[in-house]
C-alpha positions in Angstrom: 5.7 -26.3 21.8 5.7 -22.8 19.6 4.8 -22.4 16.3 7.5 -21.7 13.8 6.2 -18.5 12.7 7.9 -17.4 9.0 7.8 -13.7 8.7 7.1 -12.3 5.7 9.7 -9.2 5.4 7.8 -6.5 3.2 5.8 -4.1 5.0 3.7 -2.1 2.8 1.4 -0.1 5.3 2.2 3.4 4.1 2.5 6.1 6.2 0.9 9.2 5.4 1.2 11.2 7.9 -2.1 11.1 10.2 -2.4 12.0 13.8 -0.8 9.0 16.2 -2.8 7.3 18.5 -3.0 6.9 22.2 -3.7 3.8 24.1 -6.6 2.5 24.7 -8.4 1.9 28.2 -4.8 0.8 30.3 -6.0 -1.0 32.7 -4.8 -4.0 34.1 -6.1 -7.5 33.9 -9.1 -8.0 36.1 -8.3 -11.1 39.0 -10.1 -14.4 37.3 -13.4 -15.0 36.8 -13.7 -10.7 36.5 -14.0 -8.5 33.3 -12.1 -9.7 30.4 -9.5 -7.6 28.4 -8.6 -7.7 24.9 -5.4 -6.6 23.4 -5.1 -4.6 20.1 -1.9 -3.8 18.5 -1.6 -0.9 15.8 0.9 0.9 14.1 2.6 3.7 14.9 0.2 6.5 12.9 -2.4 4.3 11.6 -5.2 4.7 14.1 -6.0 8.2 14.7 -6.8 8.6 18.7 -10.5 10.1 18.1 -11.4 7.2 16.0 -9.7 4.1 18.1 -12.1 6.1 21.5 -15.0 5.7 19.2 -14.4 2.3 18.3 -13.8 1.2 21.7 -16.5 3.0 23.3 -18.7 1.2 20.7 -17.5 -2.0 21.8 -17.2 -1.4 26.0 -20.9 -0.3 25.1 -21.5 -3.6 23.7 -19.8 -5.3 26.2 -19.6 -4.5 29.6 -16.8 -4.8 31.7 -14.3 -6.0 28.5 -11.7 -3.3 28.3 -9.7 -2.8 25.4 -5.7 -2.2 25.9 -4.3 -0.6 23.1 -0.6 -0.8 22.5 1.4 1.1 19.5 4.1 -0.3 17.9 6.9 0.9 15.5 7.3 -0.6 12.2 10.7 -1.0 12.5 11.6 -4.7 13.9 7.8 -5.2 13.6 8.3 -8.8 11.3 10.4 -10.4 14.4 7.9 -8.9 16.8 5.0 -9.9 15.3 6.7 -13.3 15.0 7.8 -13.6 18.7 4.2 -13.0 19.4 2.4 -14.9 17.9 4.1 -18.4 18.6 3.2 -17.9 22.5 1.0 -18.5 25.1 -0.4 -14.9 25.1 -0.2 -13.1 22.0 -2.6 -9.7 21.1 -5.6 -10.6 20.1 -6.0 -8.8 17.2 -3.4 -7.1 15.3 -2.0 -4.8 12.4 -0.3 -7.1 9.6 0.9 -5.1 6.6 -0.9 -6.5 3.7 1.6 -8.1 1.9 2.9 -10.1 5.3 -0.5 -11.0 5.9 0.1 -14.4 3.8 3.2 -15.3 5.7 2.0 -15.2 8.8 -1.3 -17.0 7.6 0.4 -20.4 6.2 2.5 -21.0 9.1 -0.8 -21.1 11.8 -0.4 -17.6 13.6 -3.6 -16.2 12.2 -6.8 -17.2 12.8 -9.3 -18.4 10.1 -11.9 -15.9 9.8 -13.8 -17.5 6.8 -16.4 -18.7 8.7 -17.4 -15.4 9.8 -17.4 -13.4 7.0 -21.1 -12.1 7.3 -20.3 -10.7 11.0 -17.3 -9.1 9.9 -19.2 -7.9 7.0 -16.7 -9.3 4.5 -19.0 -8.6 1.5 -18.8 -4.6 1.6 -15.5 -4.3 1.7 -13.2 -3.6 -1.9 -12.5 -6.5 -3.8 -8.4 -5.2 -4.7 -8.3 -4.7 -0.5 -9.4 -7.9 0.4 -7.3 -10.0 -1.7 -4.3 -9.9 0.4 -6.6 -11.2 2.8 -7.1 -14.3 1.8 -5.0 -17.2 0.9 -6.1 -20.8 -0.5 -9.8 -19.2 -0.3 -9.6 -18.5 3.5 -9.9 -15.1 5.3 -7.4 -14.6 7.4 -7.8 -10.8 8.1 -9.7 -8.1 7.7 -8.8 -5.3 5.6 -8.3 -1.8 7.0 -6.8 0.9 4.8 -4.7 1.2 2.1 -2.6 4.1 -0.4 -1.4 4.6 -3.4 0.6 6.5 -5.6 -1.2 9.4 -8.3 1.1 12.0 -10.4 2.2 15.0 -8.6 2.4 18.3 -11.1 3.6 21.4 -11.1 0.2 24.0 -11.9 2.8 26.0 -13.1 4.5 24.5 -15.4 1.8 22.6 -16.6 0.2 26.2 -17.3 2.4 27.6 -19.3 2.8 24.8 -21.5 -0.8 24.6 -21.6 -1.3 20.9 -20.7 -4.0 19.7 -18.6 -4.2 16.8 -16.5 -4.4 13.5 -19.1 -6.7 10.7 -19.1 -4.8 8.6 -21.6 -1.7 6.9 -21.8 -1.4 8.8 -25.4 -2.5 12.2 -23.8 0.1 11.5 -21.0 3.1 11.0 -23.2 1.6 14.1 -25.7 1.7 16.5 -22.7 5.1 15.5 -21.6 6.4 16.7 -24.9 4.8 19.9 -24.7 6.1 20.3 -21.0 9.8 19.5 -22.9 9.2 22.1 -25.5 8.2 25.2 -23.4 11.5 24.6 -20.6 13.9 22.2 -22.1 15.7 23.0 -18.7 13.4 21.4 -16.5 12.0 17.6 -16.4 8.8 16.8 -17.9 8.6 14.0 -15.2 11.1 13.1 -12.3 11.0 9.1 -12.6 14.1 7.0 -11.4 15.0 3.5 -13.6 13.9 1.1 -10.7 10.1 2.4 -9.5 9.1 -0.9 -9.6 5.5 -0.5 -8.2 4.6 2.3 -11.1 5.7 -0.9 -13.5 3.7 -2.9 -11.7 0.7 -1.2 -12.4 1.6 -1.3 -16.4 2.2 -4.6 -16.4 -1.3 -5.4 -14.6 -2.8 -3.0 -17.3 -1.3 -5.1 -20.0 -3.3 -8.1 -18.7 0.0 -9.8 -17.1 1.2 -10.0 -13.2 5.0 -10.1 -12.0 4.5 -13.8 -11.1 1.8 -16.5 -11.7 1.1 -20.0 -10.3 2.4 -23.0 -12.0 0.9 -26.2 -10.7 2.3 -26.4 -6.8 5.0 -23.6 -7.5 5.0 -19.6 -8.9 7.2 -18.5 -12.0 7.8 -14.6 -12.6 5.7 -13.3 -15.4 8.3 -11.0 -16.7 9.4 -12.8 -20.0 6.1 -12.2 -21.1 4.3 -9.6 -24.1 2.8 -8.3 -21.2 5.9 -7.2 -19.3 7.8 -6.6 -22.5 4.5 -3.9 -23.7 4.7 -2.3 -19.6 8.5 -1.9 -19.5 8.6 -0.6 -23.3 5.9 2.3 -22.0 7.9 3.1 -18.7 10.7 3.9 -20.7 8.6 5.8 -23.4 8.2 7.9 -19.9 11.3 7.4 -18.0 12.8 9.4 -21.6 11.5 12.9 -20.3 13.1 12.4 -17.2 17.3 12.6 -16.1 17.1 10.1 -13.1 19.7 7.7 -12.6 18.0 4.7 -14.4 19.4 2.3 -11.6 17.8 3.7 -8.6 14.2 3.9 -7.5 12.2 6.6 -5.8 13.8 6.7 -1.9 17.5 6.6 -3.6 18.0 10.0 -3.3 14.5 10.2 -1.8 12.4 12.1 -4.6 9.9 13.8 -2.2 12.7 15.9 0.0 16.1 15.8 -2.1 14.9 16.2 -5.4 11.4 18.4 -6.1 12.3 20.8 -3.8 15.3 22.1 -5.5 12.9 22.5 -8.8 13.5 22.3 -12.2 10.8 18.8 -12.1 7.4 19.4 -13.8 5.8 16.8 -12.5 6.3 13.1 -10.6 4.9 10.0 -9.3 4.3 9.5 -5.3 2.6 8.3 -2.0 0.3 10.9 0.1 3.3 11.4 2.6 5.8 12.2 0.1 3.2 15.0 -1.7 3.3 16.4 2.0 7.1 16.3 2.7 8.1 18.1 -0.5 5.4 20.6 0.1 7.0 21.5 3.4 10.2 21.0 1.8 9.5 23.5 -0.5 7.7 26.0 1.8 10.8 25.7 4.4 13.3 27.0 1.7 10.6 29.9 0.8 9.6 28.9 -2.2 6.2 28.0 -3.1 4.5 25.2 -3.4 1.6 25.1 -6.4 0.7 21.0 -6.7 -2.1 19.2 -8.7 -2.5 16.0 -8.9 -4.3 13.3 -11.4 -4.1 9.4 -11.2 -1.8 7.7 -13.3 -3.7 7.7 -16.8 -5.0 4.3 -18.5 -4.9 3.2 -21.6 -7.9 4.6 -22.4 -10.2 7.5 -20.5 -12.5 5.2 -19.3 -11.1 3.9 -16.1 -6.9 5.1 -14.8 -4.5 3.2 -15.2 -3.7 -0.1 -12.1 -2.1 1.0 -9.1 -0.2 -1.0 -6.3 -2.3 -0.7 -2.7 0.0 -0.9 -0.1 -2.0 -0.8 3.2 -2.6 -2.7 6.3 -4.9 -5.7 7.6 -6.5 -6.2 11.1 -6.1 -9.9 12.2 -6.7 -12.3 14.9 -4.2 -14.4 16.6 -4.7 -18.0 16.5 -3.6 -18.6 19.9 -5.9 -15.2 21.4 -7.5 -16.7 24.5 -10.8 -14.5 23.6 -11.3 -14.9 19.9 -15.2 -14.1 19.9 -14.2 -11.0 21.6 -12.0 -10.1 19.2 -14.3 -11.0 16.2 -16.6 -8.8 18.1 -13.8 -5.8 18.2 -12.9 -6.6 14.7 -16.7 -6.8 13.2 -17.0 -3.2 14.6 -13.5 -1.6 13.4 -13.9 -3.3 10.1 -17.8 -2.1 9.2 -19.1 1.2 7.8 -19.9 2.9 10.3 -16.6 3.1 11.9 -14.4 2.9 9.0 -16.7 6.1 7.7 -15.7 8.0 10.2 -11.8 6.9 10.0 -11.9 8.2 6.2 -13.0 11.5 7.4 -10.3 11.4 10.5 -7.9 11.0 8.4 -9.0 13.4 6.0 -8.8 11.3 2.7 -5.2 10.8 3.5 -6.0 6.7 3.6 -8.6 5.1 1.6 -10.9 3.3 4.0 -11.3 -1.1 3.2 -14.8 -0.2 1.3 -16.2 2.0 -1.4 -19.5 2.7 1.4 -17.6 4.8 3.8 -18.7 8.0 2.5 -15.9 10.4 2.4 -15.7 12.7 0.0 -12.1 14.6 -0.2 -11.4 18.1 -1.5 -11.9 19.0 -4.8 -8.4 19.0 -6.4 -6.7 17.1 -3.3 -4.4 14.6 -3.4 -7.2 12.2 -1.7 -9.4 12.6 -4.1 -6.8 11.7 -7.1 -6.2 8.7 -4.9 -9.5 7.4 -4.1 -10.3 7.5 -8.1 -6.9 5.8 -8.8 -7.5 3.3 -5.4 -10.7 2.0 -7.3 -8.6 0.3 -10.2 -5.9 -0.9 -7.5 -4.0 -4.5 -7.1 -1.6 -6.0 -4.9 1.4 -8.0 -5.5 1.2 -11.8 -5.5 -0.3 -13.7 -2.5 2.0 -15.7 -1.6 4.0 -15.8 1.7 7.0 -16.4 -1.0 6.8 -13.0 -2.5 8.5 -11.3 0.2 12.0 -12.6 -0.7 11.0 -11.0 -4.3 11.4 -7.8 -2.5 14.7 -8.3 -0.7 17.4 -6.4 -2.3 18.8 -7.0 -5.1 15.4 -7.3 -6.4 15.0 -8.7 -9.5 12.4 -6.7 -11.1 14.5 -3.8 -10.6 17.6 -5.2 -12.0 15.5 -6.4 -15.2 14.2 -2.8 -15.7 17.8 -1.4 -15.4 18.6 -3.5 -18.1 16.0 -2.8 -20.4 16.3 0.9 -19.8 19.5 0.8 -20.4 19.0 -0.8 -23.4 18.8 -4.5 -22.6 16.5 -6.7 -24.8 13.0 -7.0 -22.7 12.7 -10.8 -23.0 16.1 -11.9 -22.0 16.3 -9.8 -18.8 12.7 -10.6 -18.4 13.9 -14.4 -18.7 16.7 -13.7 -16.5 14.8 -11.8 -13.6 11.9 -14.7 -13.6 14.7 -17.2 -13.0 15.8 -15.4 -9.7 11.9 -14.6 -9.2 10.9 -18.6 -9.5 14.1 -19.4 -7.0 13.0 -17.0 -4.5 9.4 -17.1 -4.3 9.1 -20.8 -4.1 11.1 -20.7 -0.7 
């Protein structure tokens, strides 16, 4: 009989633009009692070609006679995929979860448990913020890969002429953003739409709170909380100095393409992938394109402020007929070594799942903003329940549409952790 399989609906793997990669060794299955093959599923853009050869040839090394078979897929449709798969006979053996659908897939039996092998995989290197998403009830269910995260994008120009420099502090942050206003009232200080939930996210995780928290058996939203009520009070301290709509987020118009390029925006707050697409936005329409870029400040200098990792895990399918193959496969993709050099393929453009593979990004880059900001990173709640947070309307948006519109911060926080507790506990 299949397994029912519940998918969990957010992907958060963020795509930042590095080379695809090709398949793997393509051969078919060798007759019975021949070499073995293993089957490895990746993400359209996550594996860079150079660096899934290296891995492989590490492992056919290893192993003689086990090929590796590679196969791509597309991120669209992946949930019902991934789903199909693993409730059968034959599933990949290891595969590319995003890591917030990690947990779903976990609870209902389609991952294998991995905690027993946490010194092979060499669990204890890798960064603490990465590997939460995969666990779940104190079991490893995955292996983290790579994750992003979102810094502040600024204008060296305008930041120049109102002679500001990049912030460390919350207090800086907002004083420089009122120097930007002074010196071109025309333009925005900071482009930052009502409803970019994940930049809240990060205040509310600096205030001490978390969007939800368990209860007993069950989850409740921590948005009627001081916490929440301190986080959504500074987003709108900083959503002031901007003219979004306060009841869209960040793709709605998509900030990157439809609204930097056309100027008039000092500075703003995105992904690795949308710094890149505004820069060729901008250099496309002949203007230039002068960007800097700092992590979102803290409340004080001494470490920036939280920031949501979306990213990817590597896992193994419960029902893979060669699970100490894939362990094997996984150890190696996983370690230092390999995930050194998949830093330095990808340029900085993804931070590896530990602080030991030495990359060190350009000076002024957008990697090397992320990488500091990656080091104070979180994820959302583990939970496979959090998923249906997400699904639109979400509730965390609608609660910070209210408040920025003028709403009082505990009873929309009230409100949204009613519709929070309902969904999540699913």
């Amino acid at each position: 009989m299949k397994r029912k399989l519940i998918a969990a609906v957010s992907v958060a793997g963020m795509m930042v633009g590095v080379a695809a990669c090709g398949n793997g060794d393509d051969k078919p299955k060798a007759d019975a009692g021949g070499a073995k093959e293993i089957t490895v599923w990746v993400m359209d853009g996550s594996a860079p070609k150079a660096w899934i050869d290296a891995v492989n040839a590490e492992f056919s090394a290893k192993h003689p006679g086990v090929t590796v078979k590679v196969e791509e897929q597309k991120w669209k449709g992946i949930q019902e995929k991934v789903t199909t798969a693993l409730s059968e006979n034959t599933p990949p053996d290891v595969l590319e979860l995003g890591n917030t659908q990690t947990a779903g897939y976990a609870v209902t039996g389609g991952l294998a448990d991995l905690t027993k092998d946490k010194a092979k995989l060499g669990a204890d290197a890798w960064s603490k913020g990465m590997t939460a998403s995969s666990e779940i009830d104190g079991k490893l269910y995955s292996a983290p890969w790579y994750a992003a995260n979102r810094v502040v994008v600024y204008d060296k120009k305008a930041y120049a002429k109102a002679g500001v420099t990049p912030p460390t502090t919350r207090d800086e942050w907002i004083a420089g953003l009122e120097k930007l206003k002074a010196a071109d009232p025309a333009s925005q200080p900071i482009y930052l739409p009502g409803q970019s939930w994940y930049v809240l996210a990060g205040f509310v995780w600096d205030e001490g709170g978390d969007l939800a928290v368990k209860d007993g058996a069950k989850w409740k939203g921590g948005l009627a909380t001081p916490q929440a009520a301190s986080a959504i009070d500074f987003y709108k301290k900083l959503q002031s100095f901007s003219t979004a709509p306060k009841d869209k987020d960040e793709a709605t118009p998509q900030q990157s393409t439809d609204i930097v390029p056309k100027g008039g925006v000092s500075s703003w707050i995105g992904l690795g992938w949308e710094a890149g697409g505004a820069e060729k936005a901008l250099k496309d329409a002949g203007k230039e394109a002068d960007f800097g870029y700092f992590p979102i400040p803290g409340k004080t200098a001494d470490k920036p402020g939280t920031v949501f990792l979306g990213g990817s895990n590597l896992a193994i399918s419960e029902r893979s007929k060669n699970k100490e193959l894939a362990k094997e496969w996984l150890a190696l993709a996983a370690g230092k070594d390999q995930m050194t050099k998949y830093a330095a393929e990808t340029k900085g453009a993804l931070l590896p799942n530990q602080p030991g593979a030495n990359f060190t990004p350009p000076a002024g880059s957008f990697a090397e903003a992320m990488a500091k900001a990656g080091a104070n990173g979180k994820i959302t709640p583990v939970t496979p329940g959090w998923a249906n947070v997400e699904t639109e309307p979400n509730p965390i948006k609608e609660f910070m549409t209210k408040v920025l519109n003028g709403g009082d911060a505990a009873k929309a926080g009230a409100e949204a952790d009613a519709e929070i507790a309902k969904r999540i506990n699913k």
